[in-house]
C-alpha positions in Angstrom: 87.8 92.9 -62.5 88.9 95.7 -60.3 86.4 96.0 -57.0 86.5 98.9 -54.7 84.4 99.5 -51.4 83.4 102.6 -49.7 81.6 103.9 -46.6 79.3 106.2 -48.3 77.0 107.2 -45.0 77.9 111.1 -46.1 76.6 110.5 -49.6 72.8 111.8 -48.9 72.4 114.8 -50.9 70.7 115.4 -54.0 74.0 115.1 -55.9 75.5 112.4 -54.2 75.7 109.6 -56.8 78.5 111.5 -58.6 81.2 110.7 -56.0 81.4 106.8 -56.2 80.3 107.1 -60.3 83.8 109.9 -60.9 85.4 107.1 -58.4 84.8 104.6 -60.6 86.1 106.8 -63.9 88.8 108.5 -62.1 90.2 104.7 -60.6 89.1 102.7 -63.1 86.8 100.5 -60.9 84.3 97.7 -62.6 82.3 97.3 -59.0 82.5 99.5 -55.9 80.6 97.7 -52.9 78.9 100.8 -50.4 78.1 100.8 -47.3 75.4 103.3 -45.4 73.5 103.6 -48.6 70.8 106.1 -48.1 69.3 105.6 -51.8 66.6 103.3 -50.6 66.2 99.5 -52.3 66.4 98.0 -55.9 68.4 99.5 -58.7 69.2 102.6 -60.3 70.6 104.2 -63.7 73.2 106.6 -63.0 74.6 107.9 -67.2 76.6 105.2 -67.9 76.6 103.1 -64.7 74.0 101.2 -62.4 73.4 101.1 -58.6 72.3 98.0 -57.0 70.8 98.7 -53.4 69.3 96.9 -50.4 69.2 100.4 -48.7 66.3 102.0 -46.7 65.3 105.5 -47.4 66.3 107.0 -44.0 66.7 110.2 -42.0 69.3 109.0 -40.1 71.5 107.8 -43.5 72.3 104.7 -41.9 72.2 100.6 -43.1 71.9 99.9 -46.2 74.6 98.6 -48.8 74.4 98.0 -52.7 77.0 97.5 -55.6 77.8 100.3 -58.3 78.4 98.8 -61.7 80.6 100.4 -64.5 77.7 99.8 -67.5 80.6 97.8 -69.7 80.6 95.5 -66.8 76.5 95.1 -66.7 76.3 92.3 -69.0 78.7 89.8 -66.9 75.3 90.0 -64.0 73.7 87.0 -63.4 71.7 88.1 -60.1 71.4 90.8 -57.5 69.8 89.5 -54.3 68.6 91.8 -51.5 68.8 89.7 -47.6 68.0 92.7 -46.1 69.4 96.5 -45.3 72.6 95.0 -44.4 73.5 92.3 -46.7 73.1 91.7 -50.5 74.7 90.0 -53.0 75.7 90.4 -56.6 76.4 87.2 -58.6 78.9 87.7 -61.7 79.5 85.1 -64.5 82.9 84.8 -65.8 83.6 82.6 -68.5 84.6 79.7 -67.0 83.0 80.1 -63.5 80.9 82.5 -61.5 81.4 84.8 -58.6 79.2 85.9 -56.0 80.3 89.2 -54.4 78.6 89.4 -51.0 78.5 93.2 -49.5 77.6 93.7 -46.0 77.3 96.3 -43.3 78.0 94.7 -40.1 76.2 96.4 -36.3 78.7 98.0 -34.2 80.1 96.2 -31.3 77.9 98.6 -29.0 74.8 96.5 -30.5 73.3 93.9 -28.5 74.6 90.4 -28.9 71.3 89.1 -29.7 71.5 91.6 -32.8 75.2 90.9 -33.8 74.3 87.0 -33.9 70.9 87.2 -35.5 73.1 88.8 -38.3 76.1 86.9 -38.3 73.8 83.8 -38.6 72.3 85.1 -41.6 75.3 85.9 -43.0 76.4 82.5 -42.8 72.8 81.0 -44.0 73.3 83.0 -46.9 76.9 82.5 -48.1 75.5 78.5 -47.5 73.0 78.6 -50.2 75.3 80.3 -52.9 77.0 77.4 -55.0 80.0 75.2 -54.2 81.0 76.0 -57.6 81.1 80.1 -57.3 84.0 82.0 -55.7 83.0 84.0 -52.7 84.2 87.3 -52.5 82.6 89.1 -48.9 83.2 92.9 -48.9 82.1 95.5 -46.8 82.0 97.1 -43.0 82.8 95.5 -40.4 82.7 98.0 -38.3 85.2 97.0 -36.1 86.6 99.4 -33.4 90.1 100.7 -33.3 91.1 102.1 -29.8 92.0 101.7 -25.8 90.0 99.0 -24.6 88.6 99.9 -20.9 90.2 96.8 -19.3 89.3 95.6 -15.7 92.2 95.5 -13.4 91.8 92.4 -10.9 93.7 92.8 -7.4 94.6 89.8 -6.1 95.1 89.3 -3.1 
């Protein structure tokens, strides 16, 4: 199985569905988790292929995240679950095991911490309740922060 992930928070014209679906021609991906989906929530028939989104119809083309499925590789889905705008998961059976691919799309350190640990807890509640027995494979954005940190210079004296 070949899994990609992409940042789609650009994707929000009319059109937009083509990119990840020649993506996954062009690179011969089964799954591609997004991020930013602005497609709103459930699932989707795109010719050949099928999105899976816990995305919010939005203005601002921000949360949401989903799963884009080659259609050869629609038949190895057991379940698609929708947490909320940030985290869903896609549960895959193989034939001698399953596999859960969880996607998320993390706040920004900027958030407030009550925010970042309401959604790391859930995170963690969630990935709890999938079975012992699947493999867990967690993809998505972070969104950590690369650059200078403003550090506080102490004078001691």
């Amino acid at each position: 199985m070949n899994i990609g992930t992409r940042n789609v928070r650009s994707l929000f014209w009319s059109e937009a569905l083509k990119v990840p679906h020649n993506e996954l021609l062009k690179l011969d991906f089964d799954v591609v988790t997004l991020q930013e989906t602005p497609f709103g929530s459930g699932t989707q028939k795109f010719d050949n292929s099928t999105l899976f989104n816990s995305g919010l119809e939005s203005k601002k083309h921000e949360y949401g995240c989903g799963f884009y499925v080659r259609g050869e590789f629609l038949k190895y889905i057991k379940d698609f679950k929708i947490i909320n705008e940030r985290i869903c998961y896609l549960r895959l059976k193989a034939k001698w095991f399953s596999c859960t691919l969880i996607n998320v799309h993390a706040p920004t350190n900027e958030k407030m911490e009550e925010v970042k640990e309401e959604f790391y807890n859930l995170l963690d509640e969630n990935i709890n309740q999938i079975a012992n027995s699947d493999i867990k494979i967690i993809r998505g954005d972070f969104n950590a922060k690369v650059g200078k940190e403003d550090i506080q210079t102490h004078h001691w004296q």
